[in-house]
C-alpha positions as CSV (number, residue, x, y, z in Angstrom):
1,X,4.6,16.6,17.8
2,X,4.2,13.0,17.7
3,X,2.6,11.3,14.7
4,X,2.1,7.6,16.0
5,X,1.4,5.6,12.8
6,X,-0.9,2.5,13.1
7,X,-0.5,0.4,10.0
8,X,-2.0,-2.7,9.0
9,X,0.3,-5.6,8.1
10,X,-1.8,-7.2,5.2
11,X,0.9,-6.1,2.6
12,X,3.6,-4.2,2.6
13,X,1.2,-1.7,0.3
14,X,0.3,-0.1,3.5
15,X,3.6,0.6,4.6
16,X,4.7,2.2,1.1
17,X,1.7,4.6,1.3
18,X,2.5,5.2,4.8
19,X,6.3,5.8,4.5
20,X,5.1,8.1,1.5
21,X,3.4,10.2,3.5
22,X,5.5,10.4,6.1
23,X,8.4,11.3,3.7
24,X,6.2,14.5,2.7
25,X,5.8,15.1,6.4
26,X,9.0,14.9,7.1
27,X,10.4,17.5,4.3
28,X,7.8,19.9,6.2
29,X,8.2,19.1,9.7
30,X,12.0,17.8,10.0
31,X,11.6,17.9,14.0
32,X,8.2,16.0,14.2
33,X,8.6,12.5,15.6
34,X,7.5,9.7,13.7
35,X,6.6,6.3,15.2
36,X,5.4,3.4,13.1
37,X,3.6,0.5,15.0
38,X,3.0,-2.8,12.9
39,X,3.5,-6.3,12.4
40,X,5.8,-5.2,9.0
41,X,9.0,-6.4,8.8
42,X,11.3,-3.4,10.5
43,X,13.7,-3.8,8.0
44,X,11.1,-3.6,5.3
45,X,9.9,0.2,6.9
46,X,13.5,0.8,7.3
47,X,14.0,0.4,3.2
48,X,10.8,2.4,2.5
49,X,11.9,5.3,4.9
50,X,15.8,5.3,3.8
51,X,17.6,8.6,5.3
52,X,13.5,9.4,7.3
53,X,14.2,8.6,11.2
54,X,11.3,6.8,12.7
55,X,11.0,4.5,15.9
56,X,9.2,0.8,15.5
57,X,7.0,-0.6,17.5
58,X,6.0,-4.3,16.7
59,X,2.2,-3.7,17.4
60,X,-0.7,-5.8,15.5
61,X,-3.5,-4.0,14.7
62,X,-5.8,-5.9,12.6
63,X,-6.0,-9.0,10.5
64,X,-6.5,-8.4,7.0
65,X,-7.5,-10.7,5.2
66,X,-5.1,-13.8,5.4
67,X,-3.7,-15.3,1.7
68,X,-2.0,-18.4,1.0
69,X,-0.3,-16.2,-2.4
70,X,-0.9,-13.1,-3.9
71,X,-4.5,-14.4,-5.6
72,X,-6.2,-16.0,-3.3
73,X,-7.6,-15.7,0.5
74,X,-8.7,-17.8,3.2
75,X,-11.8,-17.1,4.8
76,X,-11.7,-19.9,7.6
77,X,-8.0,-18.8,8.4
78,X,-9.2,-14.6,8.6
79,X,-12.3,-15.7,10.4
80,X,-10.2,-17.4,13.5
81,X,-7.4,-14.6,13.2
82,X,-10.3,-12.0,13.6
83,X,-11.0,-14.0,16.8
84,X,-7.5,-14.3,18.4
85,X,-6.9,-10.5,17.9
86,X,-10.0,-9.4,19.7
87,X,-8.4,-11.4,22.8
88,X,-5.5,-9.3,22.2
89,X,-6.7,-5.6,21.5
90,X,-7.1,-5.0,25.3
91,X,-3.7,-5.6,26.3
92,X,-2.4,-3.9,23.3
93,X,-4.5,-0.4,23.7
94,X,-3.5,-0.4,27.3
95,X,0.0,-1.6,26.9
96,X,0.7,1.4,23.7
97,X,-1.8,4.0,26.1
98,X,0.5,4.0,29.1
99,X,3.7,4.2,26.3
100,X,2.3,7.2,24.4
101,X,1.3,9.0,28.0
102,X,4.8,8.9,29.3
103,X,6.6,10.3,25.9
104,X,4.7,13.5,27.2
105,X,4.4,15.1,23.8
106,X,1.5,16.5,21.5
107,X,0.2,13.4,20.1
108,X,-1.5,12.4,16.6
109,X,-2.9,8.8,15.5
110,X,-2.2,8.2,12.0
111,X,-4.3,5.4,10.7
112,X,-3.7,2.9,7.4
113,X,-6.3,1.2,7.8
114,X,-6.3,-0.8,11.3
115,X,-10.0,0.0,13.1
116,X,-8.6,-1.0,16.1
117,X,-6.7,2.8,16.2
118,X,-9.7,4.0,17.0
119,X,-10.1,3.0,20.4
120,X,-6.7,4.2,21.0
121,X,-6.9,7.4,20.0
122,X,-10.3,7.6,21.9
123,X,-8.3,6.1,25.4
124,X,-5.6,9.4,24.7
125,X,-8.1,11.9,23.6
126,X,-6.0,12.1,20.6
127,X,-6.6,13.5,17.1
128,X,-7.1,10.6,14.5
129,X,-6.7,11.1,10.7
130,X,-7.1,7.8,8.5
131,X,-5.4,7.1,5.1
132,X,-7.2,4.7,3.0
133,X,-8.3,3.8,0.0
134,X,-10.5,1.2,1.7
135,X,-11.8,0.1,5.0
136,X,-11.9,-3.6,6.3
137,X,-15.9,-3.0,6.4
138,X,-16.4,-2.8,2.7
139,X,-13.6,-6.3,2.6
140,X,-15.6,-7.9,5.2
141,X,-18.6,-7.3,4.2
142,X,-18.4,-8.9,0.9
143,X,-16.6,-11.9,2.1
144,X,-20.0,-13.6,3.5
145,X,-22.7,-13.5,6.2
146,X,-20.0,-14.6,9.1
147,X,-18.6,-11.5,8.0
148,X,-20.8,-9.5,8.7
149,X,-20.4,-8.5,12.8
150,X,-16.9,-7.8,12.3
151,X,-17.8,-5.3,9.1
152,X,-20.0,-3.5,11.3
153,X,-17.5,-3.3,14.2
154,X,-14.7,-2.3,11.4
155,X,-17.3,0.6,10.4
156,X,-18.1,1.7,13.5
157,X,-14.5,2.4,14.7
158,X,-13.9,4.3,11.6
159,X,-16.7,6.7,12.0
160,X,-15.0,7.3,15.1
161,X,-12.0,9.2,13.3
162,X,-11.4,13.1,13.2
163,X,-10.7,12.8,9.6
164,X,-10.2,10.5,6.1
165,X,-7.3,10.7,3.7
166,X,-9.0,9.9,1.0
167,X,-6.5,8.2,-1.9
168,X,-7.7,7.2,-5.4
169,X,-8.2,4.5,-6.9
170,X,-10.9,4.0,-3.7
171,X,-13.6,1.7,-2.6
172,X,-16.8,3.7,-0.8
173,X,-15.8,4.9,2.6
174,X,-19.0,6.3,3.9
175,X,-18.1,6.7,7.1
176,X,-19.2,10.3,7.9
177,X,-15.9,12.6,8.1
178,X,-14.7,15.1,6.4
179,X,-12.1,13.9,4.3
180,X,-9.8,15.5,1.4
181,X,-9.7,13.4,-2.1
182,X,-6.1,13.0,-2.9
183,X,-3.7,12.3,-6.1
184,X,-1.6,9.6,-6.1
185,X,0.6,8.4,-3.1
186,X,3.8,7.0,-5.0
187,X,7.0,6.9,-3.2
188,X,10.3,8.3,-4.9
189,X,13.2,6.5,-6.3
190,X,16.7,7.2,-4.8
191,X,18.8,5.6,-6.3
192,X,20.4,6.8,-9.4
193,X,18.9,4.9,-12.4
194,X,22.0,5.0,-14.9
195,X,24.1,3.0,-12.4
196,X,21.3,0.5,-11.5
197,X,21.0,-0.5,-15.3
198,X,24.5,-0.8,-15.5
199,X,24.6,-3.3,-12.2
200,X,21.8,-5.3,-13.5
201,X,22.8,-5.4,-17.3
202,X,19.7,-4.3,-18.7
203,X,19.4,-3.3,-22.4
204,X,18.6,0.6,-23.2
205,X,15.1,-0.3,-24.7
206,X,13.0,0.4,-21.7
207,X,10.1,-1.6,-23.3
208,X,12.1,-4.6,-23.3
209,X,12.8,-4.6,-19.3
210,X,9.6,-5.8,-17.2
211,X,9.1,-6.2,-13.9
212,X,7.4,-8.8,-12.2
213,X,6.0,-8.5,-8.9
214,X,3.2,-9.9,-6.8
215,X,4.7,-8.5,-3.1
216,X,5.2,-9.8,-0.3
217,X,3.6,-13.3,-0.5
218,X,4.3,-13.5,-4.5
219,X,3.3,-16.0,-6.9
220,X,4.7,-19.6,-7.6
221,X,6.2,-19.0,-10.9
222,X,8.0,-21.2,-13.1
223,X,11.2,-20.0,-14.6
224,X,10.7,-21.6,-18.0
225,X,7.6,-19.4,-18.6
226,X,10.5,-16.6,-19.0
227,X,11.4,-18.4,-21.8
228,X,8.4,-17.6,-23.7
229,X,10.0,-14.1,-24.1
230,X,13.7,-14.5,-25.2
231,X,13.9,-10.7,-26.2
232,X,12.8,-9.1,-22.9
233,X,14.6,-9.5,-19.7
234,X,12.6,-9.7,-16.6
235,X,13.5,-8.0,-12.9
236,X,11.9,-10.0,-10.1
237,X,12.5,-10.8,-6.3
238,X,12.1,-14.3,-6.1
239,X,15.2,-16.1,-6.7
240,X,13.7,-18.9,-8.1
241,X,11.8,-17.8,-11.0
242,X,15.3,-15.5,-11.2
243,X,17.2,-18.5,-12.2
244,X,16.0,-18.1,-15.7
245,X,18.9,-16.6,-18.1
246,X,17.2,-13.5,-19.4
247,X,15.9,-13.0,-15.6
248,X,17.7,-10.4,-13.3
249,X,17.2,-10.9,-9.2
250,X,16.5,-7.9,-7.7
251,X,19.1,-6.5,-5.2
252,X,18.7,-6.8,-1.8
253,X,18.0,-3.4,-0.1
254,X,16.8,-2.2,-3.8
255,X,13.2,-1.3,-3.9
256,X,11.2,-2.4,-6.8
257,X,10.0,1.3,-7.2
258,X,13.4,2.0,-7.8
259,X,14.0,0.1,-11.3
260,X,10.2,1.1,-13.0
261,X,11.8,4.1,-14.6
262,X,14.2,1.6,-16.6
263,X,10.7,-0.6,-17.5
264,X,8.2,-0.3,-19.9
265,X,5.9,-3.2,-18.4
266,X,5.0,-4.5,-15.1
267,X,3.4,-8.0,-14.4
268,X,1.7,-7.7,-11.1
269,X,-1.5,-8.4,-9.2
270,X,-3.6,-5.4,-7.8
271,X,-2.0,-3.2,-5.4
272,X,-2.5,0.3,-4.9
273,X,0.9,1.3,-4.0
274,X,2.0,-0.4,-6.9
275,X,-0.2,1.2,-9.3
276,X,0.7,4.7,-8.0
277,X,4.3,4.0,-8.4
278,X,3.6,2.2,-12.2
279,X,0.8,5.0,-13.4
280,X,3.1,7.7,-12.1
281,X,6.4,6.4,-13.8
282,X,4.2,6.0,-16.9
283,X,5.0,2.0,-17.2
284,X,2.0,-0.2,-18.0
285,X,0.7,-2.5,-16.0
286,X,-0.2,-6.1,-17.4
287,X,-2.5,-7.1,-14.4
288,X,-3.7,-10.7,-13.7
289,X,-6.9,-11.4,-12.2
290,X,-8.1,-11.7,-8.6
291,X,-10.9,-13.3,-6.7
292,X,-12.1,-12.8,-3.1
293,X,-11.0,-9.8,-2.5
294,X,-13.3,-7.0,-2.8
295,X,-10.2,-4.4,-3.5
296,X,-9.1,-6.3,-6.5
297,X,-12.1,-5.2,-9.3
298,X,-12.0,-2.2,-8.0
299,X,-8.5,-1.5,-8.6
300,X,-9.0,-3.2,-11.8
301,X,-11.6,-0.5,-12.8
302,X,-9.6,2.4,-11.9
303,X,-6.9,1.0,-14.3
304,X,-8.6,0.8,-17.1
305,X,-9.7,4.4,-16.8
306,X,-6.3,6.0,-15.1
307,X,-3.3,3.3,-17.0
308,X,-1.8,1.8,-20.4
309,X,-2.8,-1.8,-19.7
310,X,-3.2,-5.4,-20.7
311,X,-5.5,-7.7,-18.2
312,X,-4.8,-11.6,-17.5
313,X,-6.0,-14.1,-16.5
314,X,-4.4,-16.4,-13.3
315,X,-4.1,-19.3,-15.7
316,X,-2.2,-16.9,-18.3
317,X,0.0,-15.7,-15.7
318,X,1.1,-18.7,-14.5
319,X,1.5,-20.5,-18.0
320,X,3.5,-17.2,-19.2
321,X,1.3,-15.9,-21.8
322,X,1.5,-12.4,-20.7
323,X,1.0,-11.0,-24.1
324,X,4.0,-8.6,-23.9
325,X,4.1,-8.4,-27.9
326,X,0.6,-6.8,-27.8
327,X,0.3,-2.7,-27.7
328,X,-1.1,-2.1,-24.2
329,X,-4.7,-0.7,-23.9
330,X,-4.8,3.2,-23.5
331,X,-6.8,4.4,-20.4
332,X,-10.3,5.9,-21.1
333,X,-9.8,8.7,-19.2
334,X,-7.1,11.1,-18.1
335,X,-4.3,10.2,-15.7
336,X,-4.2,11.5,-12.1
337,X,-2.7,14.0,-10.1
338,X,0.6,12.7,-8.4
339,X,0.3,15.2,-6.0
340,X,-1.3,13.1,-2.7
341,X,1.7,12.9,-0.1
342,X,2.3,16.3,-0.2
343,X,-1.4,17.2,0.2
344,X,-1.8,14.3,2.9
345,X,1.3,16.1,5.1
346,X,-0.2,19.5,4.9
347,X,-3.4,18.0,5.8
348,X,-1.8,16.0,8.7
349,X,-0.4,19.6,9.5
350,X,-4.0,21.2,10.0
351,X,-5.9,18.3,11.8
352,X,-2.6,18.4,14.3
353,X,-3.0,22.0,14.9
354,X,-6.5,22.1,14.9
355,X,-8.1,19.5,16.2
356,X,-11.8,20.2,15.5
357,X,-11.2,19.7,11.6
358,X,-13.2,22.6,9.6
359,X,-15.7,22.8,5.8
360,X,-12.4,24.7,4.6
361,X,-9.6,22.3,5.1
362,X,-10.1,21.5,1.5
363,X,-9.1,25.0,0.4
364,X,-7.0,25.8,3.5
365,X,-4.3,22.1,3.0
C-alpha cells in the first residue's frame, strides 16, 4: 500500500499533524510506503519523521494564506498566489498521475488540507481521506467578497473526498462525509529530557523554563523584552532574540516539542499542532492575539475551554509584558483525549481496505 500524503505548506503545523499520523501508521503498518508531497522544507519532514522512512516529493498544492509574520496576512499577496497556482495545478495532477500509475501499487490520497488532492485522487480512481481541522473554504470565505469563488471551488473539492479526519480544536467542515471526531494529534518527544536540560542549562523548576515560539515565520522580537523576566530562562529558535543572557537557542535538529516536558509556559501564536503538543504535555499556553485569520479565534476558544492559559495582546507580546508572574487561567472544561493518531491510522487502515467507507467505521476504527 501506498499512502501518498498531500500537505499544505502554510506552516509547518500541517506537517507535524501529518508526520503524527503517519508515525501511528507506521507502528501498524511497518511495510506500507509513505510519500509526502509538499512545498515543506525536506529537512523539516525529515526532523518530524526521525527513524519513519518516507520519500519527498516537492509538489505545491495550495496557497494558504500568505503572512508577512506569524500575526498577520496579506490578502493582495494570497489573492495573486491563488491565481499563479491555478496555472499550475494541470501540469502538476498530470505530472504526480503518470508518477503514482507507474509505482504500480495499491494507492491512498492522504489530504492536510490542499483541495487541489481532490482532483488527483479523482484522475487515479483513488481512495481520499482528509485530515483537518479546517478547510481553505471556511479561511477564504471570511477573508472578503474576492474570496469568495475560490471558497466555493475549495468546498467543492472537499466534498469530493471518501472521508474527513476530523481533529479538535475544529472550524465547521460541512462538507458531507463521513468522518470520525478525533483526540488530539501531538507528536512524541525522542529525545531523552534529562540530558537535553543538562545541554541547555536549564534550572529544575519547570515553571521557570518557557518557550517561545511563533513557527516557521516567527515574530520580530526584541531581546531586551527577555529582560523583563530575570528569573525565568527562555528556549527559542531565533538566534537573535537568543542573544539575551537568560535566553537558550534551541539546537539545531531539536524539535521544540522535544523541550515542553522541561516547561511550564509557552509563548506562542495559535497553532493547532502546537496546542496539541502544549495541552498534552500539560504546559500552559500564554497566547497572543491574531487578526485575519479565521483559524485564530477559533483556536483561541478551544483554549480557553481545553488549556491553563493567559491571553495577550500583539502589543504585549512585543513590548514583553507576558504576565508570567500571573497564575494561568484554568480551562472551563475538561481536557481532551490524546488519543487521535492512533485512531487516525486505524481509520486510514479501514478506508484503504474498504473503499466504500461504512455508518460503522466509528465503532469498527
Amino acid at each position: 500500500m501506498l499512502i501518498y500524503a498531500c500537505v499544505s505548506a502554510h506552516g509547518f503545523g500541517h506537517g507535524s499533524r501529518t508526520a503524527a499520523v503517519l508515525t501511528a501508521l507506521h507502528q501498524r503498518n511497518p511495510t506500507w510506503r509513505l510519500v509526502l508531497s509538499t512545498t515543506l522544507p525536506e529537512a523539516f519532514l525529515r526532523l518530524a519523521l526521525g527513524p519513519i522512512p518516507f520519500e519527498y516529493r516537492p509538489c505545491r498544492w495550495d496557497v494558504g494564506v500568505l503572512q508577512a509574520d506569524a500575526l498577520g496576512a496579506d490578502a493582495d499577496a494570497t489573492l495573486a498566489a491563488l491565481v499563479a497556482l491555478e496555472a499550475c495545478l494541470p501540469a502538476l495532477w498530470a505530472g504526480e498521475q503518470a508518477w503514482l500509475a507507474e509505482q504500480g501499487c495499491p494507492l491512498l490520497v492522504l489530504a492536510d488540507v490542499p483541495p487541489a488532492a481532490a482532483e488527483l485522487a479523482r484522475r487515479l480512481n483513488s481512495p481520499l481521506v482528509w485530515l483537518a481541522n479546517f478547510g481553505w473554504d471556511s479561511i477564504y470565505a471570511a477573508m472578503g467578497p474576492e474570496f469568495r469563488p475560490w471558497a466555493r471551488q475549495c468546498h467543492n473539492a472537499y466534498r469530493q473526498g471518501d472521508f474527513l479526519l476530523h481533529c479538535p480544536l475544529a472550524m465547521p467542515m460541512d462538507w458531507g462525509l463521513p468522518e470520525l471526531r478525533l483526540g488530539l494529534t501531538p507528536g512524541s518527544p525522542r529525545l531523552d529530557a534529562t540530558k537535553l536540560a543538562d545541554q541547555l542549562k536549564l534550572p529544575a523548576d519547570r515553571e521557570r523554563c518557557v518557550l517561545v515560539g511563533f513557527g516557521g515565520l516567527g515574530l520580530s522580537l526584541d531581546p531586551g523584552v527577555l529582560a523583563r523576566w530575570p528569573d525565568h530562562v527562555f528556549i527559542c529558535a531565533d538566534p537573535q532574540l537568543a542573544i539575551a543572557a537568560n535566553a537558550r537557542l534551541l539546537p539545531a535538529g531539536v524539535r521544540p516539542l522535544e523541550v515542553l516536558p522541561l516547561c511550564g509556559r509557552m509563548v506562542t501564536k495559535p497553532g493547532y499542532s502546537s496546542f496539541c503538543e502544549a495541552l498534552t504535555m500539560g504546559v500552559g499556553i500564554h497566547l497572543v492575539h491574531r487578526d485575519g485569520f479565521a483559524e485564530a479565534p477559533v483556536l483561541e476558544a478551544a483554549l480557553v475551554r481545553h488549556g491553563w492559559h493567559y491571553l495577550l495582546s500583539r502589543a504585549q507580546a512585543l513590548a514583553g509584558d507576558w504576565r508570567l508572574d500571573q497564575p494561568l487561567i484554568p480551562p472551563s472544561d475538561p481536557p481532551l483525549p490524546v488519543d487521535g493518531c492512533m485512531a487516525a491510522a486505524k481509520a486510514i487502515e479501514y478506508v484503504a481496505a474498504n473503499r466504500v467507507v461504512h455508518s460503522d467505521l466509528n465503532r469498527s476504527a
